[in-house]
Legacy VTK file of the C-alpha trace (Angstrom):
# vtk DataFile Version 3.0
C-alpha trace
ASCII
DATASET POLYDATA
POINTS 51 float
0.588 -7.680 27.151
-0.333 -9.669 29.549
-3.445 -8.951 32.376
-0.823 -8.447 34.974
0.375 -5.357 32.848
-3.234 -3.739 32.534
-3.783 0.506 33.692
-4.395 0.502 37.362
-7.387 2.633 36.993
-10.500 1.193 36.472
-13.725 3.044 36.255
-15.521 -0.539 35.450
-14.631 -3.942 35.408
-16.262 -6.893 34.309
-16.922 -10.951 33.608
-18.117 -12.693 30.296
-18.580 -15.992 30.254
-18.384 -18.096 26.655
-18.770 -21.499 27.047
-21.888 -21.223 25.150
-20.431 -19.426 22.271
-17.001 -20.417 22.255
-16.907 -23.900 23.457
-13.072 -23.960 22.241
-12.526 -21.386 24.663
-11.146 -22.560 27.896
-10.287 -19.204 29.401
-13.286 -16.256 29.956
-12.934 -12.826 28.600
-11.972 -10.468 31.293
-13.148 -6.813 29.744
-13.028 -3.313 31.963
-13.220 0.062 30.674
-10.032 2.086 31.482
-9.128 5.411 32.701
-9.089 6.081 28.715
-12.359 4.787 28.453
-11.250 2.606 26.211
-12.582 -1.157 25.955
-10.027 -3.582 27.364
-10.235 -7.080 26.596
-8.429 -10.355 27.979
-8.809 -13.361 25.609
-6.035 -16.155 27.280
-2.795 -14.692 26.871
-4.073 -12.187 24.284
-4.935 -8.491 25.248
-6.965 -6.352 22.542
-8.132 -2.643 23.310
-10.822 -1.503 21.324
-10.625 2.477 21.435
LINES 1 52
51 0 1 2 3 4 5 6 7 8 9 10 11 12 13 14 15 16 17 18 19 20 21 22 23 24 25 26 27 28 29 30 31 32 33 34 35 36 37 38 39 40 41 42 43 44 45 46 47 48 49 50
């Protein structure tokens, strides 16, 4: 799944930023909580939901 492809209701939405802990990482994780309240999380072109 990609980001484009996330639930359209959001009840949060945030920004982490891991150059300090993943200097490998070129892309930020993009995490929100969903209408589910479940933990969303972008990692590049991976999507992982923590429920």
């Amino acid at each position: 799944m990609k980001p484009n492809n996330a639930p359209k209701k959001l009840t949060s939405i945030g920004l982490i930023q891991t150059k300090d802990s993943l200097p490998n990482l070129s892309n930020p994780i993009y995490f929100f909580t969903n209408f589910a309240k479940n933990t969303v999380l972008y990692i590049g072109d991976f999507t992982y939901v923590i429920c």
